[in-house]
C-alpha positions as CSV (number, residue, x, y, z in Angstrom):
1,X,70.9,-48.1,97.5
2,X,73.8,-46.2,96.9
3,X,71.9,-44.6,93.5
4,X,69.3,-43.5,95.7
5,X,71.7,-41.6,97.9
6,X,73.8,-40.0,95.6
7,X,70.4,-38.6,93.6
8,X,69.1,-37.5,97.3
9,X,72.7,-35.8,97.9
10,X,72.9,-34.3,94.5
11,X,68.6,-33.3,94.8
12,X,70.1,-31.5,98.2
13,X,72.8,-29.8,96.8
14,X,71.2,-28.0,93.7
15,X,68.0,-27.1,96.7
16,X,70.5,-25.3,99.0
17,X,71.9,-23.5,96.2
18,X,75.4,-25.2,96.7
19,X,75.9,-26.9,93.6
20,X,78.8,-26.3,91.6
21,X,78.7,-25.6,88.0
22,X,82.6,-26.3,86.4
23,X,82.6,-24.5,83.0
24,X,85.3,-26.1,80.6
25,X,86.4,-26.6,77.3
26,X,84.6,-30.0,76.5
27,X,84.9,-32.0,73.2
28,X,80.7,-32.2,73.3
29,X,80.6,-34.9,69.8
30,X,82.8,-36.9,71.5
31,X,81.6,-36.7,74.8
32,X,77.9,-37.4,72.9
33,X,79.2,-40.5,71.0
34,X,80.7,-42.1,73.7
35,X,77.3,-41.9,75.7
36,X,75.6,-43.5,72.8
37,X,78.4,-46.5,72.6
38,X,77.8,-47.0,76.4
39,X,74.5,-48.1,75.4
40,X,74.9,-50.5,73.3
41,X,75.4,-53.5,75.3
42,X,72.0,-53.0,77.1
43,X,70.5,-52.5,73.3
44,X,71.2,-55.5,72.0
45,X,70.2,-57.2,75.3
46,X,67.0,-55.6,74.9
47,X,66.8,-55.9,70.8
48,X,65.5,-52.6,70.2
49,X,66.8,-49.7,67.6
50,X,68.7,-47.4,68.8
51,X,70.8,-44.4,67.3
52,X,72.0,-40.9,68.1
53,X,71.9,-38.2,65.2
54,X,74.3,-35.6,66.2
55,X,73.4,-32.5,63.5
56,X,76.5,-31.1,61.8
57,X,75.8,-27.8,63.8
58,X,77.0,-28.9,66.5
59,X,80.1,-28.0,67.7
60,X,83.4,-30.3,68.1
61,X,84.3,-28.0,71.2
62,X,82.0,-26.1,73.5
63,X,82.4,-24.7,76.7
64,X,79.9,-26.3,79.4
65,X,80.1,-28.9,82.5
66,X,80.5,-32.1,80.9
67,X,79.9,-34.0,84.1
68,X,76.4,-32.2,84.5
69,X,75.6,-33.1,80.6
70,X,77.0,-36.5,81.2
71,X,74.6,-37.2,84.1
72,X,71.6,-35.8,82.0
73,X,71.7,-37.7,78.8
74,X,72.4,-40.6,80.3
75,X,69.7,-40.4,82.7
76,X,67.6,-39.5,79.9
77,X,69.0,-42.5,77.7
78,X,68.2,-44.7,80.4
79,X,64.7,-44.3,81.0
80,X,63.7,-44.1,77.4
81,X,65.2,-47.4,77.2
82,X,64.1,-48.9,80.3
83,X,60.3,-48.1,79.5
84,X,60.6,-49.3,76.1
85,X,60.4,-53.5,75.6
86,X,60.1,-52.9,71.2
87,X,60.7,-50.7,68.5
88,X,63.0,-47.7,69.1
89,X,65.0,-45.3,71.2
90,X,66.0,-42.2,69.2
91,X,68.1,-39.1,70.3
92,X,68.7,-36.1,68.3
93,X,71.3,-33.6,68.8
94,X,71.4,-29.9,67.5
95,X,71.8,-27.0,68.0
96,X,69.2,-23.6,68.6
97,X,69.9,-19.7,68.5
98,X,66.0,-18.4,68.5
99,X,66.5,-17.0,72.0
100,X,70.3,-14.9,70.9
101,X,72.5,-17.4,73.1
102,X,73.0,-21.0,71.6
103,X,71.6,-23.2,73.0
104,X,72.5,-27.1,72.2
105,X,69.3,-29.5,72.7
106,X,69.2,-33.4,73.2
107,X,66.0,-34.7,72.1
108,X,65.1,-38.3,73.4
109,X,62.6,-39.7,71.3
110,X,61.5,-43.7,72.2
111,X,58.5,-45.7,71.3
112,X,57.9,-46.8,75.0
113,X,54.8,-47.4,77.2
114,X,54.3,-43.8,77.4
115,X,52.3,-41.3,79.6
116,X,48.9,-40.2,80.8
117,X,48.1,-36.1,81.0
118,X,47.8,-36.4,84.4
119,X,50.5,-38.3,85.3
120,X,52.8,-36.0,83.3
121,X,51.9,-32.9,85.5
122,X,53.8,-34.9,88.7
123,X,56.4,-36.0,86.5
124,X,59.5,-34.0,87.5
125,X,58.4,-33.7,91.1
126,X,60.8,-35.6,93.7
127,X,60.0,-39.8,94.4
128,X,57.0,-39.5,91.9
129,X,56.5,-41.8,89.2
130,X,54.3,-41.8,86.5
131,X,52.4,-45.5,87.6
132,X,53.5,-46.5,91.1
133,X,52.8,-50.1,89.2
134,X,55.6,-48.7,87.1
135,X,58.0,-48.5,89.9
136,X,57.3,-52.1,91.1
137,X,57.9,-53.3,87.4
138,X,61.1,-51.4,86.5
139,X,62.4,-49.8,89.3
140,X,64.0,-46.2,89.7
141,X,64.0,-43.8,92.9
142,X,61.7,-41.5,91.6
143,X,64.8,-38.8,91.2
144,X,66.1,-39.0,88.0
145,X,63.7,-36.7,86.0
146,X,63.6,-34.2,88.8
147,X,67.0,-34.0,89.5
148,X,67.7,-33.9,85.6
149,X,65.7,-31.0,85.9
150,X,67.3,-29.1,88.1
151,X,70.8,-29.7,87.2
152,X,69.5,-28.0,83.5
153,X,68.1,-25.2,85.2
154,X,71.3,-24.5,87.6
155,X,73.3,-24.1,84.1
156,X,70.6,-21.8,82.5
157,X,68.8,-24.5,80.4
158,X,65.5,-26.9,80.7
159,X,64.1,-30.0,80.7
160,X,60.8,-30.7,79.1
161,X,58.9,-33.3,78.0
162,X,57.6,-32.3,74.3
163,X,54.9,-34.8,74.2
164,X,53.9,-38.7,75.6
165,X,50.5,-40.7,74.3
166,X,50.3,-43.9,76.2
167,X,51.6,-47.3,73.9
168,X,52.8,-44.9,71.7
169,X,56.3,-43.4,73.4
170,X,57.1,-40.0,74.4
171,X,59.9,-37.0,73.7
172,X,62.2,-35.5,75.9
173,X,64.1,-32.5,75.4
174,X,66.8,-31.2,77.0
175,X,67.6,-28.0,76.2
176,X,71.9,-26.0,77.5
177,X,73.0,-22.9,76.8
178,X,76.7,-22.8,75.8
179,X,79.4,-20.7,75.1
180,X,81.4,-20.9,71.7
181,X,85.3,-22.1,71.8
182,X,86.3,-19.5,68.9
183,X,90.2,-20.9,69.3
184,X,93.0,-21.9,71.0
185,X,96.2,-20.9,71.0
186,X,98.6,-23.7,72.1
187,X,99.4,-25.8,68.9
188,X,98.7,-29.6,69.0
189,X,96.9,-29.8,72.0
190,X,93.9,-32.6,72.3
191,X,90.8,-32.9,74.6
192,X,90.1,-36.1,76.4
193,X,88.6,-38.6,74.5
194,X,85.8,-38.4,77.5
195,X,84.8,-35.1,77.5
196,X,87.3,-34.2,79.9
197,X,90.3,-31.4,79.4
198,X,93.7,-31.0,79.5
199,X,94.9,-28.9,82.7
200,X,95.9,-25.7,80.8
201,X,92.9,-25.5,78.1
202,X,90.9,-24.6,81.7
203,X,92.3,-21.2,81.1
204,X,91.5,-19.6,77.7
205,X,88.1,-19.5,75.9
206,X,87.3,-17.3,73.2
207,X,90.5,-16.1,71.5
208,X,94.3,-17.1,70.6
209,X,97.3,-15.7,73.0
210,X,98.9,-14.2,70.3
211,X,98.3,-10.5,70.6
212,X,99.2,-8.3,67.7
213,X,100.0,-5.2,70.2
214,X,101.2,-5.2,73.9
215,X,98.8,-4.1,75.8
216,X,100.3,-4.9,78.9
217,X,104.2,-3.5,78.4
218,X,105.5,-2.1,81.6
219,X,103.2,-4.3,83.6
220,X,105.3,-6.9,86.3
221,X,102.7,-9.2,87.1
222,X,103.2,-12.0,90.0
223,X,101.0,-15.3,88.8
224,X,100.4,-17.6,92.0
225,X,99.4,-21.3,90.2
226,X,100.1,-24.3,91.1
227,X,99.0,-26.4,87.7
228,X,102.2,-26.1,85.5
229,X,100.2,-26.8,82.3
230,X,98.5,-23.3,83.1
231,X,101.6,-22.0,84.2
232,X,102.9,-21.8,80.9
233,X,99.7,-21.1,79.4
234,X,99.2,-18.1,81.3
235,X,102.8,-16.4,80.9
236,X,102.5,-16.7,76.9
237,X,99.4,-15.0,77.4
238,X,101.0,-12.4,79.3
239,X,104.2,-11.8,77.6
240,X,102.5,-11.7,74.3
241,X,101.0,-9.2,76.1
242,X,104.1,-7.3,77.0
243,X,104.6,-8.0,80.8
244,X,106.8,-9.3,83.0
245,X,106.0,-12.4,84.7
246,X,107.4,-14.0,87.7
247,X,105.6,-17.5,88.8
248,X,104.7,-19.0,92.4
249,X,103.9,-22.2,92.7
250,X,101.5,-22.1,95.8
251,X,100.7,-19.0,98.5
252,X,103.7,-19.2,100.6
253,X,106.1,-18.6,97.3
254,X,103.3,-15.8,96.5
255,X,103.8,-14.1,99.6
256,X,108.0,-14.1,99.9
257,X,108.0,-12.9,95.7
258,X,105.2,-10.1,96.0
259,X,107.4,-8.4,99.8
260,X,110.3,-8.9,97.4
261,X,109.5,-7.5,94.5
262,X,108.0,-4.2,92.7
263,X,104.8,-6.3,91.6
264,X,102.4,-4.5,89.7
265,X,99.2,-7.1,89.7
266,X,98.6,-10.6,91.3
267,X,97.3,-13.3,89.8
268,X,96.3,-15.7,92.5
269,X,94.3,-19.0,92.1
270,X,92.4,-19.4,94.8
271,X,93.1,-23.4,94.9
272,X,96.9,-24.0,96.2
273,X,98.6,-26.7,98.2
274,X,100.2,-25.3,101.6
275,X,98.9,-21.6,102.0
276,X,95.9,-21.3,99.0
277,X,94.6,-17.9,97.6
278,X,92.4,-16.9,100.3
279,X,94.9,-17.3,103.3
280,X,97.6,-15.7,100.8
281,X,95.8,-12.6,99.9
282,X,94.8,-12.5,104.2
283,X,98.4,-12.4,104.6
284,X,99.5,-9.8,102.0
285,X,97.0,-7.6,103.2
286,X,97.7,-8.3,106.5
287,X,101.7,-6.7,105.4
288,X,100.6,-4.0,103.7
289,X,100.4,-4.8,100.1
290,X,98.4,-2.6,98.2
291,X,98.5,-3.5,94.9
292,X,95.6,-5.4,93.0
293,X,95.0,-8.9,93.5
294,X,93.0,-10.6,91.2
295,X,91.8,-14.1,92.4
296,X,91.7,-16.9,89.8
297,X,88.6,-19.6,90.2
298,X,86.8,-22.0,88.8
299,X,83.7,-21.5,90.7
300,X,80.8,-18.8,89.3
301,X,78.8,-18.6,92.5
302,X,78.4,-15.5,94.8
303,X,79.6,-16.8,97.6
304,X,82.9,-17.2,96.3
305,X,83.0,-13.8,95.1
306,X,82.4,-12.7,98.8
307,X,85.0,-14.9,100.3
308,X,87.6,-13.1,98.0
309,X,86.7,-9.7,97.8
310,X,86.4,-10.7,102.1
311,X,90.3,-11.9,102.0
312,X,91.1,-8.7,99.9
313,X,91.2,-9.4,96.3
314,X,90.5,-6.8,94.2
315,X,87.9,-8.8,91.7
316,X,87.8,-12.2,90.3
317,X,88.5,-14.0,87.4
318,X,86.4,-17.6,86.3
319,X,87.9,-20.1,84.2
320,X,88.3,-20.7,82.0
321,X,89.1,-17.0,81.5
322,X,88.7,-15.1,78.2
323,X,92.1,-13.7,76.8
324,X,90.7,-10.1,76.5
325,X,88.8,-10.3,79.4
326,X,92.1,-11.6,81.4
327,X,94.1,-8.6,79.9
328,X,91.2,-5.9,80.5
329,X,90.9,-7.0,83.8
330,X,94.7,-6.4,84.5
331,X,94.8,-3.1,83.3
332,X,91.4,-1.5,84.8
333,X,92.3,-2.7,88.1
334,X,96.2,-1.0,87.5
335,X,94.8,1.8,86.6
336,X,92.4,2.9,89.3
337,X,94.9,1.3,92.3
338,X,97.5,3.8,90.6
């Protein structure tokens, strides 16, 4: 019962537009393998094959939602193997670049009961199975595929089913775009063994912090976060850069430093314990600062772009943020508010 309502929650969410799509750094091979080792307890329960082949062009580290890939293989895992009683349960992982953007795919490929034509054309439509004997037999809500669906299409990607013959199995495809993790710049750091990331590789994506020139010398730039990891992470990136930094630990801090001080530029993530971004920004505003504010977020959708621009920042910035892009943004907006 409480499967069934969060797939109605999460089928409710992506309909009204108000999912949430967190773009990290994820360790993807890893994140992969360890969906395959969940697995094997119900394979050898059910004595079937069963094996992932993750291609060598794949990425270690790739920059996507883990938690939405998570929920997609798996799902995808799990009905391959709950619809096939012998033989095999298969799932290939590579990599695509016919369209321009790499794409990674996930290609389920079992040996199950399989499925008709028709029954195929309802498959990804809400509370529809393939047999409603089916449902009686195995179980399910009727969600999965749909919802699988969706979430691949809120991130830019698909879900398709390649081919299915009755008695003879079926393939399933899912197909992400992702965005390459050229390097990092903090030596020694790890990713969670789970796909997760540590707090201040959130930040970065795309090139080192070490900056051969200083693009940003004379700059005094005020950076409102409350993460320390990404504390640190940001003010290499900036003094590499050339700038002076000062640091604020939440919006009330942010506030008292920027009437204080000859700040330049704001860096203010919008997420802070006891005054956050939005209400900070409201407040600065409110006093008279003029300068630019640039919100930091982790959220990609329009309406969060409103809200700020609404409070009075003067653009945004989603993590995790490109180095160039971070010190490009800084500039333009110092140069028109000068």
């Amino acid at each position: 019962m409480l499967s069934l309502i969060d797939d109605i929650l999460d089928f409710s969410k992506i309909e009204s537009g108000k999912v949430l799509i967190d773009r990290n750094p994820v360790q993807i091979r890893d994140l992969l393998k360890n969906i395959e080792t969940s697995f094997f307890p119900l394979v050898e329960k059910k004595g079937i094959e069963f094996g992932m082949d993750l291609n060598p062009s794949v990425p270690n580290v790739i920059i996507t939602d883990s938690t939405k890939v998570r929920q997609v293989v798996t799902n995808l895992v799990t009905n391959a193997l709950k619809f096939t009683e012998r033989g095999s349960v298969r799932v290939e992982v590579g990599v695509a670049n016919d369209s321009g953007l790499p794409q990674l795919f996930v290609r389920v490929i079992d040996t199950g009961i399989g499925i008709t034509k028709d029954a195929q054309e309802r498959l990804f439509a809400p509370f529809s199975q393939a047999d409603e004997s089916l449902s009686r037999k195995y179980g399910g809500t009727g969600l999965g595929l749909a919802l699988s669906r969706k979430i691949a299409r809120s991130m830019g990607g698909d879900l398709v089913i390649e081919k299915s013959e009755p008695r003879v199995g079926s393939v399933f495809t899912l197909w992400m775009p992702f965005e390459r993790v050229v390097k990092f710049s903090l030596e020694n750091r790890s990713f969670h063994p789970h796909g997760g990331h540590l707090p201040a590789l959130n930040m970065l994506a795309g090139h080192g912090a070490q900056l051969t020139s200083k693009p940003l010398a004379g700059h005094f730039v005020l950076l409102a976060e409350d993460s320390t990891d990404n504390q640190v992470l940001l003010k290499r990136v900036l003094e590499n850069g050339g700038a002076r930094v000062v640091l604020a630990k939440n919006g009330v801090e942010a506030v008292e430093l920027a009437e204080k001080l000859a700040i330049d530029v704001i860096l203010m993530d919008i997420q802070m314990p006891i005054l956050d971004g939005y209400e900070a920004t409201e407040q600065l505003r409110a006093r008279g600062f003029t300068r630019p504010i640039l919100a930091l977020t982790a959220h990609a959708l329009d309406q969060e772009l409103d809200r700020a621009l609404a409070a009075g920042c003067t653009d945004r910035l989603i993590k995790p943020i490109n180095t160039e892009k971070l010190i490009a943004s800084i500039l333009a907006s110092t140069t028109h508010s000068a």
